[in-house]
KEKE-3310 file (N, C-alpha, C; in steps of 0.2 Angstrom, whole numbers, plus 5000, padded with zeros to 4 digits):
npx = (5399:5402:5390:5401:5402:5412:5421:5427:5437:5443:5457:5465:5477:5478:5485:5485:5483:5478:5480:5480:5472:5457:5458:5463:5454:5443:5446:5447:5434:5426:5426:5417:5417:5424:5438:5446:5457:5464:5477:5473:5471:5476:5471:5462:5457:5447:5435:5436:5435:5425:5415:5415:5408:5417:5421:5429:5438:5446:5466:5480:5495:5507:5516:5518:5516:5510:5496:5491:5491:5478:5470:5466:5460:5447:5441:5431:5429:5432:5444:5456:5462:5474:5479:5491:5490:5493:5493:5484:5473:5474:5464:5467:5472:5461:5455:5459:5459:5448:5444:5453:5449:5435:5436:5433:5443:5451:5452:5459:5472:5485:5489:5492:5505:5508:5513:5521:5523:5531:5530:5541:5550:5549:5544:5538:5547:5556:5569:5581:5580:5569:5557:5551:5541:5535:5523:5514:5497:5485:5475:5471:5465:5466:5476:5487:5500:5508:5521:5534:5547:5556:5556:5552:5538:5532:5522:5519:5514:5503:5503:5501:5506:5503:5508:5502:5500:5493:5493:5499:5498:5507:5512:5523:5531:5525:5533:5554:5555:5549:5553:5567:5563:5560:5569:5580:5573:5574:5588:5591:5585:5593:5605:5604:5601:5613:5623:5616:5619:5632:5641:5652:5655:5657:5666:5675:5669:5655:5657:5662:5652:5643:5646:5645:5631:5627:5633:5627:5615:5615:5623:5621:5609:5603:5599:5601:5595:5585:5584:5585:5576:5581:5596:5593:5586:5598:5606:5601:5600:5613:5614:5607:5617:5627:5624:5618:5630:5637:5630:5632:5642:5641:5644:5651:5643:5637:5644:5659:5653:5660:5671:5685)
npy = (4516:4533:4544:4547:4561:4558:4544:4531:4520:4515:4507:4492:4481:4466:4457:4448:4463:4467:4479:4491:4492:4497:4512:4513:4508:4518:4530:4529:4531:4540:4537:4530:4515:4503:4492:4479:4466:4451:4443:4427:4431:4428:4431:4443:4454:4452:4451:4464:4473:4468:4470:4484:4490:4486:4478:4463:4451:4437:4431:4420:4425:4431:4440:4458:4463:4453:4455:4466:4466:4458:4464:4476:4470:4467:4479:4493:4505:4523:4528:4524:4524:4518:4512:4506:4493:4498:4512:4529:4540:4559:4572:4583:4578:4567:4579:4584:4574:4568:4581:4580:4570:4571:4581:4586:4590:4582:4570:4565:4562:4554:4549:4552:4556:4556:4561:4553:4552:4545:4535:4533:4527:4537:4548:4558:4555:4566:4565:4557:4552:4547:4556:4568:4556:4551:4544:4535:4534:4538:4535:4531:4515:4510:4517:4514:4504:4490:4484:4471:4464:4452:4452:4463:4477:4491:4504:4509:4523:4528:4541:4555:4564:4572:4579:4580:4591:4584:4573:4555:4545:4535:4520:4509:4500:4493:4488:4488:4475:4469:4478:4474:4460:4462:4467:4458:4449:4456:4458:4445:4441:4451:4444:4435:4438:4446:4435:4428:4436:4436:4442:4448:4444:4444:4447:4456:4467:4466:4475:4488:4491:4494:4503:4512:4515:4522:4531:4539:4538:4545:4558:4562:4560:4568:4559:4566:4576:4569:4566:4555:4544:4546:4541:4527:4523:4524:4516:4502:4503:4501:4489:4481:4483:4477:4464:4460:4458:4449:4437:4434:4424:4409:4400:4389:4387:4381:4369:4360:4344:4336:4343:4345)
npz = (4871:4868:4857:4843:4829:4822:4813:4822:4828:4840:4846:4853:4858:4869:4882:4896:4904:4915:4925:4921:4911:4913:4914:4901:4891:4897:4893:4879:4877:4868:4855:4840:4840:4852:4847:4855:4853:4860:4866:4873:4886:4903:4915:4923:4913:4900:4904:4912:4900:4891:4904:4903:4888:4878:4862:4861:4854:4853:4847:4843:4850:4838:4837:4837:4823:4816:4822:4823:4810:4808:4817:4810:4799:4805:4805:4801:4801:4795:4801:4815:4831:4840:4855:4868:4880:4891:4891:4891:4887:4885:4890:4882:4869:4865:4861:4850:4841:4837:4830:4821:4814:4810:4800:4785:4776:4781:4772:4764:4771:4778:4791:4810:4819:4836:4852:4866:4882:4894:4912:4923:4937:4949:4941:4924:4911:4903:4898:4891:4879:4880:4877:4867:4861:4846:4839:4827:4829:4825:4812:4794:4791:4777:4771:4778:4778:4785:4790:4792:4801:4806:4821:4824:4820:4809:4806:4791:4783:4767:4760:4766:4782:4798:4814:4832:4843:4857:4870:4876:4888:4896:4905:4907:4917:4930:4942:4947:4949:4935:4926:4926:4920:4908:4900:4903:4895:4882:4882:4876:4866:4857:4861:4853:4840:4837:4836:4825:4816:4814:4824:4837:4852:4871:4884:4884:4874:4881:4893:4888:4877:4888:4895:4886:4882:4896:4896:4883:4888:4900:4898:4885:4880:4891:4901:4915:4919:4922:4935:4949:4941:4928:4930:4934:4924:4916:4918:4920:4906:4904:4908:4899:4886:4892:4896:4885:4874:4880:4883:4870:4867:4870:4883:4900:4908:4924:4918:4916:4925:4933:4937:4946)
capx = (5403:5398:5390:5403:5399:5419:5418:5434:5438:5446:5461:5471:5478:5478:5487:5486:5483:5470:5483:5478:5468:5450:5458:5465:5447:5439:5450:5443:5426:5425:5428:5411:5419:5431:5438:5451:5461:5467:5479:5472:5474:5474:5470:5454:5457:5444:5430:5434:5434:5416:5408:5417:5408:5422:5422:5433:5441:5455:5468:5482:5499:5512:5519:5513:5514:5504:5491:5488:5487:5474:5466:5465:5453:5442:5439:5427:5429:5438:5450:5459:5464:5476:5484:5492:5485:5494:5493:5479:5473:5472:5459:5470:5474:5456:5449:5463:5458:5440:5444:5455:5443:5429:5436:5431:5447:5458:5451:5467:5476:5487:5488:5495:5509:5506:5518:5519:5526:5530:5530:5548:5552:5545:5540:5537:5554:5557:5573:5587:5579:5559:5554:5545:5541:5531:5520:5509:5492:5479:5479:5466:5467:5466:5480:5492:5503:5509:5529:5535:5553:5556:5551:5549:5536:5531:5517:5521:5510:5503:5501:5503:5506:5506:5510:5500:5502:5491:5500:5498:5502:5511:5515:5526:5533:5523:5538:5557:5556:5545:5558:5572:5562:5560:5577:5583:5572:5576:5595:5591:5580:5596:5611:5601:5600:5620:5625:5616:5623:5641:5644:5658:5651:5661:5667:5676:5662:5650:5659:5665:5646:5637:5649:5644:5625:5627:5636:5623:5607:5614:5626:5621:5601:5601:5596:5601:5590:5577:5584:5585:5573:5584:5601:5593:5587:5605:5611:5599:5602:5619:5616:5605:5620:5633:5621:5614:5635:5639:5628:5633:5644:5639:5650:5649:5637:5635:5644:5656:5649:5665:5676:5685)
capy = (4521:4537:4546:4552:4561:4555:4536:4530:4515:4514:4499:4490:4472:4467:4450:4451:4470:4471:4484:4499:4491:4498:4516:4513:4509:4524:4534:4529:4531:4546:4533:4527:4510:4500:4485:4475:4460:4448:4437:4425:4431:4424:4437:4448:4458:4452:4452:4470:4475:4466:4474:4492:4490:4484:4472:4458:4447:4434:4430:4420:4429:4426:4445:4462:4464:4449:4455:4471:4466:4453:4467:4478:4467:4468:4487:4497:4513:4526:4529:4519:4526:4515:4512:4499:4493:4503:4518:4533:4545:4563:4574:4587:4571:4567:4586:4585:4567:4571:4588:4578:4563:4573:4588:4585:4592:4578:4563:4562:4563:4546:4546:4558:4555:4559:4561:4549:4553:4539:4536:4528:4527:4540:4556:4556:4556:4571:4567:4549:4549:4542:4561:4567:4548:4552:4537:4533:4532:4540:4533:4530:4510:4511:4520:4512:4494:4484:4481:4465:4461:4449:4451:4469:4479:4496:4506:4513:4528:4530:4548:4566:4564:4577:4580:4582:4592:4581:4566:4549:4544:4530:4516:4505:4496:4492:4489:4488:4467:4469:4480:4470:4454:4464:4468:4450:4445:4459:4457:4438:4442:4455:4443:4429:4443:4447:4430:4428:4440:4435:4448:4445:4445:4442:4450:4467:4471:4469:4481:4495:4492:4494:4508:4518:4515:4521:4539:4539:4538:4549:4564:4563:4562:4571:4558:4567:4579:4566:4564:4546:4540:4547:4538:4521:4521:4523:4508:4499:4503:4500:4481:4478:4479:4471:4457:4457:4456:4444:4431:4433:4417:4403:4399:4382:4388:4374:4362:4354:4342:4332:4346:4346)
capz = (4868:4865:4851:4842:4825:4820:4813:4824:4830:4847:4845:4861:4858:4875:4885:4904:4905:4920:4928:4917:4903:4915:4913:4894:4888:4899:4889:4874:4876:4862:4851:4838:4842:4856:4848:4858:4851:4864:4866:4876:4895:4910:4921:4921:4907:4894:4907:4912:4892:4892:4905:4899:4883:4871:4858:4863:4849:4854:4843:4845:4846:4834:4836:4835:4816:4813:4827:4820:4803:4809:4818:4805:4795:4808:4807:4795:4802:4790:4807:4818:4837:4842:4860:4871:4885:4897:4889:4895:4879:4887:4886:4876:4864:4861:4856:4843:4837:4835:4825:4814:4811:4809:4798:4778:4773:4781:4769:4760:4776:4780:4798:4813:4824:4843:4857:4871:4888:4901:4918:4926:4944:4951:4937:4919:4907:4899:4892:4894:4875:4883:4877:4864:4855:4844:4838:4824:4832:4822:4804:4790:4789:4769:4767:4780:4777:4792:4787:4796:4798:4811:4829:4823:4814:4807:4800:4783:4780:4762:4762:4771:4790:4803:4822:4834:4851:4862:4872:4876:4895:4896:4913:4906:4923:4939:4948:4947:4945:4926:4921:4924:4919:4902:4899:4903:4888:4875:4880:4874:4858:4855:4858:4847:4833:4834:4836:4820:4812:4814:4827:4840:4860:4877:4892:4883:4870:4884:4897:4883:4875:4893:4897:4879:4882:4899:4895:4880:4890:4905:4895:4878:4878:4896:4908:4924:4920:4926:4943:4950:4938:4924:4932:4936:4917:4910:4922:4917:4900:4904:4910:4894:4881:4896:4896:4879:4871:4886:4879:4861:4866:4876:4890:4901:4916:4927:4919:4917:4931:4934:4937:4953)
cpx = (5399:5396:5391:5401:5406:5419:5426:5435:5444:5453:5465:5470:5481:5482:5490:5489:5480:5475:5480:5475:5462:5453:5462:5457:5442:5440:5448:5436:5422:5423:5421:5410:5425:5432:5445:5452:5463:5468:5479:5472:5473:5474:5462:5453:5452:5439:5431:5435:5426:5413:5411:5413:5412:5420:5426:5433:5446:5457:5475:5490:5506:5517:5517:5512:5508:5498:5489:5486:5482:5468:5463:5461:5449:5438:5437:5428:5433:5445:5449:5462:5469:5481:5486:5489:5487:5496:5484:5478:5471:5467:5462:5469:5466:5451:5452:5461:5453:5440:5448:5451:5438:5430:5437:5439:5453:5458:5457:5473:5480:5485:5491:5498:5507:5511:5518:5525:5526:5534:5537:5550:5547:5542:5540:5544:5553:5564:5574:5584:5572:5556:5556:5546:5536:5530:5515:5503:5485:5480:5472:5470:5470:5473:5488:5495:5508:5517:5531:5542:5554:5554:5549:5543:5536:5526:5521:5515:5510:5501:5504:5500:5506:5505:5505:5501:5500:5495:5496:5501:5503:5514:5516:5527:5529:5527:5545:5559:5553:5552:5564:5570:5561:5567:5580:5580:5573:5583:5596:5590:5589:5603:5611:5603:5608:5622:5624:5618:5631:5644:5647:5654:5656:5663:5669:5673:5655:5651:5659:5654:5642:5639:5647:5637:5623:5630:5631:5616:5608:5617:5623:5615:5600:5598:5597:5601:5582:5579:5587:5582:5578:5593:5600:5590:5592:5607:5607:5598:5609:5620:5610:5610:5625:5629:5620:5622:5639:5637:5628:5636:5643:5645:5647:5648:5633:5639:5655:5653:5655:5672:5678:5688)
cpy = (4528:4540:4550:4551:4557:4548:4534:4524:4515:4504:4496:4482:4474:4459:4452:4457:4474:4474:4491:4496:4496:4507:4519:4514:4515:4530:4536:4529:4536:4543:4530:4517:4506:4492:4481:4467:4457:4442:4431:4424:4428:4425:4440:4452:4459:4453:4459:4473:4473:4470:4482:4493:4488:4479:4469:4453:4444:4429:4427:4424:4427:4434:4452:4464:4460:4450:4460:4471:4462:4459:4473:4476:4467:4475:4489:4504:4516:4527:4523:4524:4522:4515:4505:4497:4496:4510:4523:4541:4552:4569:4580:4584:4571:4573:4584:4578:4569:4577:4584:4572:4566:4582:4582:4585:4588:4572:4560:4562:4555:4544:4554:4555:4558:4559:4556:4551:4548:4539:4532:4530:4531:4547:4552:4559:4562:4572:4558:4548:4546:4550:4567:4561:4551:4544:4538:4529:4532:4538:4530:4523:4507:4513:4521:4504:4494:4482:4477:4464:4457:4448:4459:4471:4487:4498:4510:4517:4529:4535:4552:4561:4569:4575:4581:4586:4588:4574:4561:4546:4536:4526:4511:4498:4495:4491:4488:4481:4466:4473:4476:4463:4457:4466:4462:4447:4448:4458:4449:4437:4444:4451:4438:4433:4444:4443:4427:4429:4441:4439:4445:4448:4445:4446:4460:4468:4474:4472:4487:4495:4494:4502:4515:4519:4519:4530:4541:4540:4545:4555:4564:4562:4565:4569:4562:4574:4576:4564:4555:4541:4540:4541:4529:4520:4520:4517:4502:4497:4499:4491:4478:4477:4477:4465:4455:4455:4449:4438:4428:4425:4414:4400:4393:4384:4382:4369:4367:4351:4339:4336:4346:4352)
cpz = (4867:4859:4846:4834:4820:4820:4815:4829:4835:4847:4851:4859:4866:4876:4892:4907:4911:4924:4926:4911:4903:4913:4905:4889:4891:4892:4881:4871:4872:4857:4847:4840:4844:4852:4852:4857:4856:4865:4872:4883:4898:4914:4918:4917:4900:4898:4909:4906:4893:4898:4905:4892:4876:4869:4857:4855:4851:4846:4846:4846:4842:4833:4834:4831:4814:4818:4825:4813:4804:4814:4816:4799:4798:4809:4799:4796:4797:4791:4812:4824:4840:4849:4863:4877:4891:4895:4889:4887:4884:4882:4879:4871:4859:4859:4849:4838:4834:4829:4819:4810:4807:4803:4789:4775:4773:4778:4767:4767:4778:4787:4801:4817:4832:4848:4864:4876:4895:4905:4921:4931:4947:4948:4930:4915:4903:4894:4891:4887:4872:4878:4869:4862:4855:4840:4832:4825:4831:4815:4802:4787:4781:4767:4774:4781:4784:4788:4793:4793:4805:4817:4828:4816:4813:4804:4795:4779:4771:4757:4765:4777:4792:4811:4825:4841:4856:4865:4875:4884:4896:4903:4910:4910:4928:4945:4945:4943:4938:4924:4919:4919:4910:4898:4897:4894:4883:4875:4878:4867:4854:4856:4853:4841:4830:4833:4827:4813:4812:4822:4833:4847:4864:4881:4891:4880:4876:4888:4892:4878:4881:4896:4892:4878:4888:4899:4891:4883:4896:4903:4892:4876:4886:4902:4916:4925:4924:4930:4946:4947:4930:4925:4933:4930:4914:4914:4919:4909:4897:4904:4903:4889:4884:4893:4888:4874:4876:4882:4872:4862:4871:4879:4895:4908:4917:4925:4917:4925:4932:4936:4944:4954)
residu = (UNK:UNK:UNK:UNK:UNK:UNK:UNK:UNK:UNK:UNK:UNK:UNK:UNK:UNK:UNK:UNK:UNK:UNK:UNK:UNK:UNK:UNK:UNK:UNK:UNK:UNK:UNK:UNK:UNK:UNK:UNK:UNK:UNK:UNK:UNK:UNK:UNK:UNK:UNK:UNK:UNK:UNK:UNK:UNK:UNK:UNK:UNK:UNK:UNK:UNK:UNK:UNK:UNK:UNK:UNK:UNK:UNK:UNK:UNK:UNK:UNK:UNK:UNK:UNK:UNK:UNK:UNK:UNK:UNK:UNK:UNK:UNK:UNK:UNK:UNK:UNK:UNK:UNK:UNK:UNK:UNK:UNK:UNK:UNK:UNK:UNK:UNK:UNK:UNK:UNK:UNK:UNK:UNK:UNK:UNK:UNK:UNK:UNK:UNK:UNK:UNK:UNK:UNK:UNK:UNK:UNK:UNK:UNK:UNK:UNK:UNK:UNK:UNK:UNK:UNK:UNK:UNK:UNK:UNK:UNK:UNK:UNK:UNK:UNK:UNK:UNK:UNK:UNK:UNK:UNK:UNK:UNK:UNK:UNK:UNK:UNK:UNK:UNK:UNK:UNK:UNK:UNK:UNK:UNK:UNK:UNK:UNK:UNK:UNK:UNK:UNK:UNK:UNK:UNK:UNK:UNK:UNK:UNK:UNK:UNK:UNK:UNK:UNK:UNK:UNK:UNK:UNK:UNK:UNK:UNK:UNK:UNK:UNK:UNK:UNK:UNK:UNK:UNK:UNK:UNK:UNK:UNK:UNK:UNK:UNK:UNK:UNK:UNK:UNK:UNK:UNK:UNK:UNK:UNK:UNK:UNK:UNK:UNK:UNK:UNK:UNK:UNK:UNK:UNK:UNK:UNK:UNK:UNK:UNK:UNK:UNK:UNK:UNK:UNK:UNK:UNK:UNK:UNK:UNK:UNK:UNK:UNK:UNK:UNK:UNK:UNK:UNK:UNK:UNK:UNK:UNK:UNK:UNK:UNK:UNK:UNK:UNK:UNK:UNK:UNK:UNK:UNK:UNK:UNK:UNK:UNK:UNK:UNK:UNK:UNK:UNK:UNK:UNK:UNK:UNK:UNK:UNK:UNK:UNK:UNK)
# end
């Protein structure tokens, strides 16, 4: 790592990343220290963290609140830098981190928001909704709590936030088939959560819901502004709440078996 005057601990919880993990930890090399939390991969991801210089920790996973509140005891620094494993800190990003870590005046400071901009089909989003996200990614451990509500979490800054202009580059997908294979499982997690909650599923919810997420992603936050990567996100957004109110009720796929 190198040696920076700024005490900031570089953070990536990691589980079979070795796609962009070797250009996630470059990234961070500003950083007084890389630690990287990993949930037990099974791919090349912890051996290229090791010989990058990072400090490897596996942990198992039980969700990313309890993953960061577990890697959050593991850090001394006063700051915390934290990205995912397919995420690239620009160099804009880390003048600005450095200047805030390192400036006396920002002791009291909770944390600072960042902007992250990612990469879909073939350009980086600028609008469908993907653009600004700003993230909570610079943050004085001390004085931020880990709120956990079910498969989700939050940080809850204990203090003054501010913005920063630098960005966060962002490769979510490697190809077409990840994305759908992500989708399939959030619109699972997402019809479990309705179901739970009493809410009514089936064939008209999920056309009139697919169709309202789907004007939503493409007029009404700008998707076709982003071209064809902009239009194959709203359909895709589209077959996320088809599918996810689809499955709110179970229906007898495959069987019966006896039926002529």
């Amino acid at each position: 790592m190198e040696n920076s005057p700024a005490q900031i601990t570089g953070l990536v919880l990691t589980y079979n990343g070795e796609r962009l993990v070797e250009k996630c930890i470059d990234s961070l090399r500003f950083c007084r220290r890389i630690l990287v939390v990993d949930s037990f991969s099974t791919d090349s991801t912890v051996e290229i963290c090791h010989a990058l210089g990072a400090e490897v920790i596996q942990n198992p996973w039980s969700g990313p609140g309890p993953q960061f509140e577990f890697a959050l005891r593991q850090i001394a620094t006063p700051w915390v830098f934290s990205l995912d494993q397919d995420e690239i800190c620009t160099q804009s990003l880390r003048e600005q981190v450095l200047g805030v870590a390192a400036a006396p005046e920002n002791a009291e400071l909770a944390g600072c928001f960042v902007r992250r901009k990612s990469w879909y089909y073939n350009r980086f989003m600028l609008h469908s909704g993907w653009y600004p996200d700003y993230l909570l990614r610079l943050f004085q451990p001390a004085k931020m709590q880990v709120e956990i509500s079910g498969a989700h979490y939050r940080f809850n800054p204990r203090g003054r936030t501010r913005k920063l202009d630098g960005e966060i580059l962002h490769y979510p997908y490697k190809d077409f088939a990840e994305h759908l294979d992500k989708i399939n499982a959030y619109a699972g997690q997402g019809a479990a959560s309705l179901a739970a909650a009493g809410k009514k599923g089936g064939l008209c919810p999920a056309v009139l819901h697919g169709a309202a997420r789907f004007i939503k992603l493409y007029v009404f936050k700008a998707g076709l502004l982003d071209g064809k990567a902009g239009f194959i996100n709203a359909a895709h957004g589209a077959f996320y709440a088809f599918s996810k109110y689809l499955r709110v009720e179970k229906q007898s796929w495959g069987e019966p078996f006896d039926r002529q």
